[in-house]
N, C-alpha and C positions, 0 to 999 in steps of 0.2 A: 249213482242212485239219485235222484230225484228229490228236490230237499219239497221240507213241508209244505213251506208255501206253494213249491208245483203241484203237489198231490190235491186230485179230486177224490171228493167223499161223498160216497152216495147212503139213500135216506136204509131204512128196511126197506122199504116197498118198491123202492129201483130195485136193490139187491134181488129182489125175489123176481121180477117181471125179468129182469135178465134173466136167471138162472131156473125161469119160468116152474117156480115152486112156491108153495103159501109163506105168508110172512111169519108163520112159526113154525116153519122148516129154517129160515134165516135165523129166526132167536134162538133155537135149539142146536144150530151150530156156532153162533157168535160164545153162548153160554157153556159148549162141551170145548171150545177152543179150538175148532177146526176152522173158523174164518173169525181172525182178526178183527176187532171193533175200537173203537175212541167213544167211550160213553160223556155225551154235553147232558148234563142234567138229567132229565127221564127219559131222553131217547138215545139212538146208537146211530154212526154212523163207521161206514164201513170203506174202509179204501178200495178205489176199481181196481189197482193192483191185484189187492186179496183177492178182488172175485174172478178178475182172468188168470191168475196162477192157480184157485182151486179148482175152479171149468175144466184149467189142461189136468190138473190133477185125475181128473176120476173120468179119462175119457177111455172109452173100452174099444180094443183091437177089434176089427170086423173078424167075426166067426166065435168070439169068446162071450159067450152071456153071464162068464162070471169075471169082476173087473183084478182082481186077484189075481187070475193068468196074466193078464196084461203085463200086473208090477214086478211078476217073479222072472218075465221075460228078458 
């Protein structure tokens, strides 16, 4: 594992441009607990980790339009 000082932390608005969704789609997951954050005073920052491990999280099988089938597979 990668100690701290290796880890890059990106702002909200990376997180969201990657995962190409509004910045309070990012807050609403930082705050339900499904993507990890480091809060420095009034902002958050989020490790790339988190966001390439929840990407592969919620990617959907071709031919499955619900991602459910996917995890039960």
């Amino acid at each position: 594992m990668a100690g701290i000082s290796e880890a890059r932390f990106l702002t909200v608005a990376e997180v969201a441009d990657m995962m190409r969704v509004s910045r309070m789609t990012v807050y609403r997951l930082v705050h339900s607990g499904d993507l990890p954050a480091i809060r420095f005073g009034r902002s958050f920052r989020v490790p790339e980790s988190a966001v390439v491990m929840a990407l592969g999280n919620h990617v959907v099988e071709p031919g499955s339009a619900d991602p459910r089938i996917a995890e039960s597979a």
